[in-house]
CHARMM internal coordinates of N, CA and C (Angstrom, degrees):
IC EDIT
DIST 1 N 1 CA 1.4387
DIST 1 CA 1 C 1.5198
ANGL 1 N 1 CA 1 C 108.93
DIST 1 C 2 N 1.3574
ANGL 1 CA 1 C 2 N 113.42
DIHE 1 N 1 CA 1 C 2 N 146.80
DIST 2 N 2 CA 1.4368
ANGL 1 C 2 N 2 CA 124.68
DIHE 1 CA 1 C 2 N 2 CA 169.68
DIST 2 CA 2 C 1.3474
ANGL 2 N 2 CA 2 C 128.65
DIHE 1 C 2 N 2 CA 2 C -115.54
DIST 2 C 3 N 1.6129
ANGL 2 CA 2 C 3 N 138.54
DIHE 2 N 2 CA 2 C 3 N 80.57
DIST 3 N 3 CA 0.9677
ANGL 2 C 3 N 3 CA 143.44
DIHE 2 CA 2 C 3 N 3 CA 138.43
DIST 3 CA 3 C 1.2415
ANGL 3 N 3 CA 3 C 130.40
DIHE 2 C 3 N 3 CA 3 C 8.55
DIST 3 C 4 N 1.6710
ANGL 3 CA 3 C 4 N 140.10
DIHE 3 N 3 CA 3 C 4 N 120.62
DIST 4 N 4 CA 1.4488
ANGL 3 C 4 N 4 CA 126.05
DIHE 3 CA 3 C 4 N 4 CA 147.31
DIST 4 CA 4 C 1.3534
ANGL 4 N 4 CA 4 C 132.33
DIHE 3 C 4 N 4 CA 4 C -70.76
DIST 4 C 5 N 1.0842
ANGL 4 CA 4 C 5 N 150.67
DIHE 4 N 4 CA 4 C 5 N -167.21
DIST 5 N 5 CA 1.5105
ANGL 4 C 5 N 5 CA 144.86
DIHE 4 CA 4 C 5 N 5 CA 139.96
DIST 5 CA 5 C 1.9028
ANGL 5 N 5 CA 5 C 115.80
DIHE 4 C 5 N 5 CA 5 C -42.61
DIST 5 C 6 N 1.2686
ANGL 5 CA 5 C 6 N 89.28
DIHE 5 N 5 CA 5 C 6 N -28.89
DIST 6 N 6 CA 1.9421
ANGL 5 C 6 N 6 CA 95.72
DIHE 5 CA 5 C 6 N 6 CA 175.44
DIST 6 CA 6 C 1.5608
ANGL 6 N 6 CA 6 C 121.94
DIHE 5 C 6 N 6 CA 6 C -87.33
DIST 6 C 7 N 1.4967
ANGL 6 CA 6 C 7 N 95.06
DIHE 6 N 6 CA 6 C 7 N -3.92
DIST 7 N 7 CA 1.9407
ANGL 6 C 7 N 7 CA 101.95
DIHE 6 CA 6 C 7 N 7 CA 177.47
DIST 7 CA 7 C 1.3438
ANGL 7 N 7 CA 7 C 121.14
DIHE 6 C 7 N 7 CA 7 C 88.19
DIST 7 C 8 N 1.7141
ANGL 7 CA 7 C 8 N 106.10
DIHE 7 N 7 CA 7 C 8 N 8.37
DIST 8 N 8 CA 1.6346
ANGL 7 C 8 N 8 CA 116.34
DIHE 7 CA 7 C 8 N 8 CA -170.63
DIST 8 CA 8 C 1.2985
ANGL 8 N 8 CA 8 C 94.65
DIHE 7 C 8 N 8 CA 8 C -117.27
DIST 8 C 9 N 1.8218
ANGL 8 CA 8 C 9 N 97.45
DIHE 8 N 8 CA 8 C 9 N 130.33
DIST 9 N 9 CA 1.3257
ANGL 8 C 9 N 9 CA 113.88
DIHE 8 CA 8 C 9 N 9 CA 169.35
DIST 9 CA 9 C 1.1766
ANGL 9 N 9 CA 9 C 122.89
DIHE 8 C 9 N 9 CA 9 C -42.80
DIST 9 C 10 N 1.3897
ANGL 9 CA 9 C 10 N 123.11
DIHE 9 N 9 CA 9 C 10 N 142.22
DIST 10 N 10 CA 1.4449
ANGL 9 C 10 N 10 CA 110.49
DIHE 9 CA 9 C 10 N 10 CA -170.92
DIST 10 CA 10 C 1.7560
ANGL 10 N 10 CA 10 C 109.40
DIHE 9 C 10 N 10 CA 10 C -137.97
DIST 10 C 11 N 1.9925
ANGL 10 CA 10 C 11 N 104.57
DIHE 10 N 10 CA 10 C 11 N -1.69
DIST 11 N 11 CA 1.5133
ANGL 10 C 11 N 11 CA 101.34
DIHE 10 CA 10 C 11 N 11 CA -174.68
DIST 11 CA 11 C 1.7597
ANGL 11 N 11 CA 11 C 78.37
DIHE 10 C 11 N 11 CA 11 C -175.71
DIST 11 C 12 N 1.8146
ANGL 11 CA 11 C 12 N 93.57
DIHE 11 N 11 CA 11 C 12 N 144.08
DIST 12 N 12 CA 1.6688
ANGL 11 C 12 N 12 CA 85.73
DIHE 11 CA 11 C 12 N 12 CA 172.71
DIST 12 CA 12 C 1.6570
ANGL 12 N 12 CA 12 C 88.24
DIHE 11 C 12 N 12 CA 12 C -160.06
DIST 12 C 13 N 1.3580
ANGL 12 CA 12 C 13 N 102.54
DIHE 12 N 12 CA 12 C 13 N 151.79
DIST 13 N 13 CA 1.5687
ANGL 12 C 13 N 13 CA 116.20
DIHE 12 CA 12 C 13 N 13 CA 174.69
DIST 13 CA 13 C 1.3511
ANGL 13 N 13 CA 13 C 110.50
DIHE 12 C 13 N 13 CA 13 C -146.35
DIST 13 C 14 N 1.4937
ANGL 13 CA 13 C 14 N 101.55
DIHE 13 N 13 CA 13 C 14 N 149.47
DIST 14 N 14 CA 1.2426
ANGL 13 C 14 N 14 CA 126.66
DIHE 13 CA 13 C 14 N 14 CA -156.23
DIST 14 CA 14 C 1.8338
ANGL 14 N 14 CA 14 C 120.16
DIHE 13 C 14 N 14 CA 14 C -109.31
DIST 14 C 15 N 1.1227
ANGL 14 CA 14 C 15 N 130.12
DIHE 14 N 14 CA 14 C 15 N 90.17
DIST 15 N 15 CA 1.4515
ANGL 14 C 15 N 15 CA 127.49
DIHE 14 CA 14 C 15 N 15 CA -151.92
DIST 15 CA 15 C 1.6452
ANGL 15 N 15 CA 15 C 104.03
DIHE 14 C 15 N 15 CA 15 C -85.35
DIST 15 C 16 N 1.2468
ANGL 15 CA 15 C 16 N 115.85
DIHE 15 N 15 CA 15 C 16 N 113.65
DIST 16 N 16 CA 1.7757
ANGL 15 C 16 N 16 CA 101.84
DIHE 15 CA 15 C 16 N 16 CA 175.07
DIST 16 CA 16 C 1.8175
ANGL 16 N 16 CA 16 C 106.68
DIHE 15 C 16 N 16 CA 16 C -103.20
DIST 16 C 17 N 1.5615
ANGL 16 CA 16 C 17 N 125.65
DIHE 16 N 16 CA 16 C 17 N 140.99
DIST 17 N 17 CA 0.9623
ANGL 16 C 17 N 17 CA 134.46
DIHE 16 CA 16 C 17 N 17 CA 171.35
DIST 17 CA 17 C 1.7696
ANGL 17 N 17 CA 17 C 103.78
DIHE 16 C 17 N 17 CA 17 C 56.27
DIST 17 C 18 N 1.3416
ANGL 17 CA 17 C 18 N 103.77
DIHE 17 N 17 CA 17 C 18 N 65.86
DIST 18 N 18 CA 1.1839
ANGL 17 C 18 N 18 CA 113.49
DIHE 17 CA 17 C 18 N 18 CA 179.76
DIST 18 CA 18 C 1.7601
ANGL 18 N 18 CA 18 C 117.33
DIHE 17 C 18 N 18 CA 18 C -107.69
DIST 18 C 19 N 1.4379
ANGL 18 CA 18 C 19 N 124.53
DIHE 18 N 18 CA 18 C 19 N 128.79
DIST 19 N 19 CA 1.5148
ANGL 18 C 19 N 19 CA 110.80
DIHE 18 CA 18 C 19 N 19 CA 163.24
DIST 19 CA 19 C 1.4361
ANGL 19 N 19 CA 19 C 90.24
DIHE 18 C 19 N 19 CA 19 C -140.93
DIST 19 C 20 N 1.8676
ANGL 19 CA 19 C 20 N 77.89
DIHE 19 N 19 CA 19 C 20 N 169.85
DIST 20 N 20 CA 2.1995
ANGL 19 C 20 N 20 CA 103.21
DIHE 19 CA 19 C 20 N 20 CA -167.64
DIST 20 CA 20 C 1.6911
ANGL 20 N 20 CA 20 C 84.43
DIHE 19 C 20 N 20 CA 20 C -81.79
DIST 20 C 21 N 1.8044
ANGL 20 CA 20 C 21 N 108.72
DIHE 20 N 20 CA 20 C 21 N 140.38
DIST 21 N 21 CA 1.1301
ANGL 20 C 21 N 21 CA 138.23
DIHE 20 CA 20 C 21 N 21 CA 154.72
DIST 21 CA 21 C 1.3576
ANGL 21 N 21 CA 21 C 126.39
DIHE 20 C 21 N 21 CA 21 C -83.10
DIST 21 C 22 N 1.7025
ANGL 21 CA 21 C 22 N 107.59
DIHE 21 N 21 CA 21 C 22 N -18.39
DIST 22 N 22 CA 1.5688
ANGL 21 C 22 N 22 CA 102.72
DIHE 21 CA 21 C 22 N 22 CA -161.35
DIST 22 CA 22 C 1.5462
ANGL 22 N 22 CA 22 C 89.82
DIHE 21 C 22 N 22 CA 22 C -166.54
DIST 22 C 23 N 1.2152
ANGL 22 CA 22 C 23 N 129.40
DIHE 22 N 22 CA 22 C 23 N 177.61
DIST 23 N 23 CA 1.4387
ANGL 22 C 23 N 23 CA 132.71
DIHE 22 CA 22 C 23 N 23 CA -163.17
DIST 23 CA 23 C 1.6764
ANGL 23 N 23 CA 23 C 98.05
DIHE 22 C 23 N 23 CA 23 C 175.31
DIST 23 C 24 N 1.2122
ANGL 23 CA 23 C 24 N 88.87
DIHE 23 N 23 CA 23 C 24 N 118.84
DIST 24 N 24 CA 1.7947
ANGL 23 C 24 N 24 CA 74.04
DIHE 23 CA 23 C 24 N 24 CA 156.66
DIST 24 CA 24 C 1.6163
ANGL 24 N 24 CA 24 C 94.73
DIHE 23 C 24 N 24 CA 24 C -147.47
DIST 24 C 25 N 1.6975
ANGL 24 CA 24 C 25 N 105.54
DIHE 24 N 24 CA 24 C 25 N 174.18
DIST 25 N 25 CA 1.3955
ANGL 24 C 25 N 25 CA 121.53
DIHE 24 CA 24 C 25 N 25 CA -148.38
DIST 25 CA 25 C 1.8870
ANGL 25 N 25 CA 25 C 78.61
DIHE 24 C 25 N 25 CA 25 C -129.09
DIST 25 C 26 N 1.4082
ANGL 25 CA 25 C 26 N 91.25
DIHE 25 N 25 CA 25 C 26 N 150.42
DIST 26 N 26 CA 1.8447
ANGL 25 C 26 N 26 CA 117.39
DIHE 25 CA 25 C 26 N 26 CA 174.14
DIST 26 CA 26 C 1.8607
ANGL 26 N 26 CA 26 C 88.59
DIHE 25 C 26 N 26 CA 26 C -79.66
DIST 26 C 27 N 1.3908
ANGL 26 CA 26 C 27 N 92.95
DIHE 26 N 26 CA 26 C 27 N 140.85
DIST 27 N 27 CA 1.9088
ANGL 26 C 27 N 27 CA 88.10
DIHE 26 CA 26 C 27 N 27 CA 157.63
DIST 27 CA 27 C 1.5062
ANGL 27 N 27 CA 27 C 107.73
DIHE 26 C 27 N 27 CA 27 C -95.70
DIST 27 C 28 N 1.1620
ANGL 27 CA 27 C 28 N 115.11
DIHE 27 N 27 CA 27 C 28 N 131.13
DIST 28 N 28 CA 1.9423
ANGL 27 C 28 N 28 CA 112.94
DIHE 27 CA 27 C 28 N 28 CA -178.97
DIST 28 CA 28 C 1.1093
ANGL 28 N 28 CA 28 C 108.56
DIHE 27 C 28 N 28 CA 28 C -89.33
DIST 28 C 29 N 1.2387
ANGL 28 CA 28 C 29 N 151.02
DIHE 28 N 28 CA 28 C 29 N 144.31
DIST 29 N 29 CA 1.5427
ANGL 28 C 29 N 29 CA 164.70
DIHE 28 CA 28 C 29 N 29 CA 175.15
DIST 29 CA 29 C 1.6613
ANGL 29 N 29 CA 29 C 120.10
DIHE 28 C 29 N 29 CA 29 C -100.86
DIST 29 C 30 N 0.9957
ANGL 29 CA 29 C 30 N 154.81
DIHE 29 N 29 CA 29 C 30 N 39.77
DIST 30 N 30 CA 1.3570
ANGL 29 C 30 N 30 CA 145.19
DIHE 29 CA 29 C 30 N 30 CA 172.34
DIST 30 CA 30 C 1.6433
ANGL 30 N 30 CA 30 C 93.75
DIHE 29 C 30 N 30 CA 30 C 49.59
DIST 30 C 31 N 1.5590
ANGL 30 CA 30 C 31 N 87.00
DIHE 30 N 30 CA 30 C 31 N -88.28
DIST 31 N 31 CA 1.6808
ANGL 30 C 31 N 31 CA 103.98
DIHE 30 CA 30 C 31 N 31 CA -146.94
DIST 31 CA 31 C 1.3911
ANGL 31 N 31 CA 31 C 104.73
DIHE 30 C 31 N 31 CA 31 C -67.82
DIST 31 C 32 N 1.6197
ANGL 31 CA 31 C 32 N 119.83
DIHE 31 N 31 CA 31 C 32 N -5.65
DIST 32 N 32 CA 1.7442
ANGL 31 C 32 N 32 CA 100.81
DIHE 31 CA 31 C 32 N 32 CA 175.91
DIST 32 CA 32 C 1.3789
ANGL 32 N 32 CA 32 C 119.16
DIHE 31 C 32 N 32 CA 32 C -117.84
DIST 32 C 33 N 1.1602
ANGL 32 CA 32 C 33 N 102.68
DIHE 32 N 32 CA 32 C 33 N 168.51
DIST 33 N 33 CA 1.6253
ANGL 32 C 33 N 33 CA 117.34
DIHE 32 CA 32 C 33 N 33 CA -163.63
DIST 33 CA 33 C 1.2577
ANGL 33 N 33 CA 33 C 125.51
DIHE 32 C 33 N 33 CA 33 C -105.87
DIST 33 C 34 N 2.0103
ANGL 33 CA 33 C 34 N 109.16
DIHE 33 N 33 CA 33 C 34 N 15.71
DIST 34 N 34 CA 1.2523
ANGL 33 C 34 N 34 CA 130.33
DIHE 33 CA 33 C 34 N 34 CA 139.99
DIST 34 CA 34 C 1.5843
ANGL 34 N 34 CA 34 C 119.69
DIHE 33 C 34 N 34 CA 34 C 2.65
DIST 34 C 35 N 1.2352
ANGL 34 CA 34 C 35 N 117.99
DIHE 34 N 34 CA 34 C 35 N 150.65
DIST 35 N 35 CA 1.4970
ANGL 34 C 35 N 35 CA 142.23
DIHE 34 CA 34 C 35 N 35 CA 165.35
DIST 35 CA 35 C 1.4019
ANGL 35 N 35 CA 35 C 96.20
DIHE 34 C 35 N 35 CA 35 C -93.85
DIST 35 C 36 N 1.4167
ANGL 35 CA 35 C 36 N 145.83
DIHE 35 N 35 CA 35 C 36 N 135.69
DIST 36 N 36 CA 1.2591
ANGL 35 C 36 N 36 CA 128.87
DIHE 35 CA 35 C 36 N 36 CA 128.03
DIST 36 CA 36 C 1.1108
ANGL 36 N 36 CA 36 C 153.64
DIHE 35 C 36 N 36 CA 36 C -97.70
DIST 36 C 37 N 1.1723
ANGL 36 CA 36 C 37 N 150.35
DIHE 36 N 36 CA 36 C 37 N 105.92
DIST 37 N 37 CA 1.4690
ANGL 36 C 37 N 37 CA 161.54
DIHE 36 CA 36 C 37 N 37 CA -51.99
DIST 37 CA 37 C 1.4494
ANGL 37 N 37 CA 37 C 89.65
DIHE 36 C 37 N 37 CA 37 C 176.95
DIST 37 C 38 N 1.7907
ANGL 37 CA 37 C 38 N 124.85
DIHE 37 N 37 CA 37 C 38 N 113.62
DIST 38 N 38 CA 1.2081
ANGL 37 C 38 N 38 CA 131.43
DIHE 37 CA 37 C 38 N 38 CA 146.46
DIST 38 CA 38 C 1.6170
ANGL 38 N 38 CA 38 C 116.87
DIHE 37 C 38 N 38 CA 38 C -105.31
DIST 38 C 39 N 0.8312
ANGL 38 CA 38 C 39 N 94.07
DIHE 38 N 38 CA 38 C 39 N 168.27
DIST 39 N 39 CA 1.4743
ANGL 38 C 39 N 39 CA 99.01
DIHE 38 CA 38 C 39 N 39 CA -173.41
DIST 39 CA 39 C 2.1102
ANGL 39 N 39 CA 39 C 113.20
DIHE 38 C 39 N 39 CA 39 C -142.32
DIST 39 C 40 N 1.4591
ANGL 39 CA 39 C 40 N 94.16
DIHE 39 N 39 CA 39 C 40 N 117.48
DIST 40 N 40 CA 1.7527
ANGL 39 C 40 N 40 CA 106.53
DIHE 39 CA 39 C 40 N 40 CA -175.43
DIST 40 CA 40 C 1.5700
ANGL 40 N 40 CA 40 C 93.66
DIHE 39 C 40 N 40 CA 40 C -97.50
DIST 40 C 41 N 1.7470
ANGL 40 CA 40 C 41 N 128.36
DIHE 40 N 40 CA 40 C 41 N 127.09
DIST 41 N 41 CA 1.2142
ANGL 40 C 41 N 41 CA 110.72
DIHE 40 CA 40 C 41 N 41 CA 119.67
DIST 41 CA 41 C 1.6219
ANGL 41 N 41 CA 41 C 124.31
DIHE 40 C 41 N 41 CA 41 C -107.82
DIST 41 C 42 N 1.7413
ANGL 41 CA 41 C 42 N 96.91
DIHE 41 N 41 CA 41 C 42 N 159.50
DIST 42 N 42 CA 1.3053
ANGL 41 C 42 N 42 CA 108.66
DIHE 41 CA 41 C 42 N 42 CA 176.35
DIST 42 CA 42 C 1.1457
ANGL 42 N 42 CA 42 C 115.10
DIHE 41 C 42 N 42 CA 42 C -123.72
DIST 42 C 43 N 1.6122
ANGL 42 CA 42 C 43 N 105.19
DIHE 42 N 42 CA 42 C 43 N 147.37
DIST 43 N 43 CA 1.5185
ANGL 42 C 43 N 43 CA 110.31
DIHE 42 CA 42 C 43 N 43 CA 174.16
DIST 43 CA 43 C 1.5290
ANGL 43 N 43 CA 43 C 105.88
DIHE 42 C 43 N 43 CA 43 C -103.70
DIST 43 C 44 N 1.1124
ANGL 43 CA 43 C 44 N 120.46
DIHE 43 N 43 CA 43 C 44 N 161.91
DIST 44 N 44 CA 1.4484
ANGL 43 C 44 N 44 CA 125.26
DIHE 43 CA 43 C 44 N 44 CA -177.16
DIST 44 CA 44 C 1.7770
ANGL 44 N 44 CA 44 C 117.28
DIHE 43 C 44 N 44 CA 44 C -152.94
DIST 44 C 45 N 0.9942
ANGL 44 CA 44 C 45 N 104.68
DIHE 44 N 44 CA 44 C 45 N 170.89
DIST 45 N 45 CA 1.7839
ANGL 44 C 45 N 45 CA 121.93
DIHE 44 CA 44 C 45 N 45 CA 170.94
DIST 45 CA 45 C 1.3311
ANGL 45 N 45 CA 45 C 111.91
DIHE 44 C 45 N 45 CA 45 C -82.95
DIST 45 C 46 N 1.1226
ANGL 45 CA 45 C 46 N 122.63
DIHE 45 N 45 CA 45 C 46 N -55.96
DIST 46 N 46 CA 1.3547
ANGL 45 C 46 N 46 CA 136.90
DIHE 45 CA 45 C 46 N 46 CA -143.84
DIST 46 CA 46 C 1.2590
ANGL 46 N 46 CA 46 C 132.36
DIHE 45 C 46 N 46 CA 46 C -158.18
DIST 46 C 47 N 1.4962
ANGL 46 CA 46 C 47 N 129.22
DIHE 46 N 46 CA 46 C 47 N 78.22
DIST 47 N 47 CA 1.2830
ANGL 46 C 47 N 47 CA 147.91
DIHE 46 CA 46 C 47 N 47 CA 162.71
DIST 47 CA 47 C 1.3297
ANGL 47 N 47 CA 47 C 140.34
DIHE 46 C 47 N 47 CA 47 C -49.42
DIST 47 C 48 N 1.6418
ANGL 47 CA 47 C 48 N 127.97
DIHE 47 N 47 CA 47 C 48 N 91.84
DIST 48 N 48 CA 1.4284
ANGL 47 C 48 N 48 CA 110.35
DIHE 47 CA 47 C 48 N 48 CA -179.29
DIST 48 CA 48 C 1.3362
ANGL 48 N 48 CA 48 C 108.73
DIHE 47 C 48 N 48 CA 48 C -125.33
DIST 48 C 49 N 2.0548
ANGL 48 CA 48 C 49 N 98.88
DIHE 48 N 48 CA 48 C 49 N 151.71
DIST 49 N 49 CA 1.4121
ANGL 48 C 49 N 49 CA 95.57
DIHE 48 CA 48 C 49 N 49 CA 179.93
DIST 49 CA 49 C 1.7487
ANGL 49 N 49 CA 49 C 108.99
DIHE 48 C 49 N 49 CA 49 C -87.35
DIST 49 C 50 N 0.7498
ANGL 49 CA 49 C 50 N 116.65
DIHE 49 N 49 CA 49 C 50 N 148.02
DIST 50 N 50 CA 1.8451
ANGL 49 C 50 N 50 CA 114.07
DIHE 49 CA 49 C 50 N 50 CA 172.71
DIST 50 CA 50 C 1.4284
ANGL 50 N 50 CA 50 C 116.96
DIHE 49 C 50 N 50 CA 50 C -109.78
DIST 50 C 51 N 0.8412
ANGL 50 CA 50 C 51 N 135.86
DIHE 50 N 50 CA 50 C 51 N -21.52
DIST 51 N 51 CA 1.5260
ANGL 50 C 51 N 51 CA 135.64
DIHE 50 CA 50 C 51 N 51 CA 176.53
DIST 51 CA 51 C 1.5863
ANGL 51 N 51 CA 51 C 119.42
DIHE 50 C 51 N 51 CA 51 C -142.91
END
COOR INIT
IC SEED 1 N 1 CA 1 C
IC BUILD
């Protein structure tokens, strides 16, 4: 789903027969003050847009 600045849906899709292909993990550091950022892809069957 996609959100505006006002909290209203604004785009949504629907994944059928979907699994993760790949994954990766943030490395965390003690001493830094990093964001950490994972990352899912998926492969799927069947994609729809709904709104």
């Amino acid at each position: 789903m996609v959100y505006d600045s006002a909290l209203t849906e604004t785009a949504r899709w629907n994944f059928y027969d979907a699994w993760p292909s790949k994954i990766e993990f943030a490395s965390l550091e003690a001493s830094a003050n990093d964001v950490a950022v994972e990352t899912i892809t998926l492969q799927y069957e069947k994609l729809e847009r709904k709104k």
